[in-house]
N, C-alpha and C positions, 0 to 999 in steps of 0.2 A: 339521335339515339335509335339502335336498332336492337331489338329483342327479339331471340330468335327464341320454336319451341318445334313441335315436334309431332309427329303423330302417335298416338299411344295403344298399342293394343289392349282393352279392356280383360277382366276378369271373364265378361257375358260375351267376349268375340269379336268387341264390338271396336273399330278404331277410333278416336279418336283427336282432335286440336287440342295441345296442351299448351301453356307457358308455365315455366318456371320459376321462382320467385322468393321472396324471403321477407318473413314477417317476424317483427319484436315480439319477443314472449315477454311474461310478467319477469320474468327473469334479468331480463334488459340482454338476453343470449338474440341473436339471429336465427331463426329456424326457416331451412326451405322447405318450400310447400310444389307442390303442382296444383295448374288449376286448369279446369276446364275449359277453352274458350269458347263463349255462349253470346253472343252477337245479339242475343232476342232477349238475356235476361237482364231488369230493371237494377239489378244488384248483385254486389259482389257477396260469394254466401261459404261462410267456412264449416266443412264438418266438421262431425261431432271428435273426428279421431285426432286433426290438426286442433281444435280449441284444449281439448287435454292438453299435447304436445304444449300446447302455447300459456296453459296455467290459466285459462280464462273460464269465464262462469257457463257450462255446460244446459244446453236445452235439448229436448228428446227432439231427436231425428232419427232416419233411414242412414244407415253408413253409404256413402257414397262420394266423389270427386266433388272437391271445394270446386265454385262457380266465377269464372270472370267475369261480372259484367259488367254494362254499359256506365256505369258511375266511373269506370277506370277506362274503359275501352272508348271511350267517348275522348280520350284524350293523346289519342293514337291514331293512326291509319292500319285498321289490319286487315291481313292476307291470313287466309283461308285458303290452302289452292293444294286440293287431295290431290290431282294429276300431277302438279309439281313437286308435289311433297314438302310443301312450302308451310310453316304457321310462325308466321313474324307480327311484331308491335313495332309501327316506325313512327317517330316525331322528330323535330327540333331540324336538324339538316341532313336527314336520310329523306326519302319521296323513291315515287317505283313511277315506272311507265306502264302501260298496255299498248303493245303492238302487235299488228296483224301481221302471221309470216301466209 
């Protein structure tokens, strides 16, 4: 399985690793989401503007980019690779090399 994502130009200038994705709302509709990929966080963490979207029960937050983290990313191989312009999720029978040219 390969999932590919993308680099994202922020609101604040700022680029970022995104993947893209889709989460059941209370609805039983599919709604996609972007999320941040964040390699260093414990948990995956959806704003406050996607849990509306999704009919779910609303906690105060800062608006900002839902979080990928490690509870899902732990079950991947990811690339990160700004020079390449690379932000992939591989499993199952994808795998990547590193070679020195």
């Amino acid at each position: 399985m390969r999932i590919n994502g993308k680099w994202l130009l922020c609101d604040d200038g700022v680029v970022r690793p995104v993947i893209r994705g889709e989460l059941l709302a209370g609805d039983g509709c599919w709604k996609a989401v972007e999320f941040l990929v964040d390699i260093g966080a414990d948990r995956t963490v959806l704003n406050t503007d996607i849990l509306s979207k999704l009919g779910l029960p609303l906690l105060e937050a800062e608006e900002d980019l839902s979080v990928l983290g490690r509870d899902i990313t732990d079950l991947f191989a990811v690339i990160i690779d700004r020079p390449g312009n690379v932000v992939c999720l591989l499993s199952q029978r994808h795998r990547y090399t590193i070679i020195q040219d």
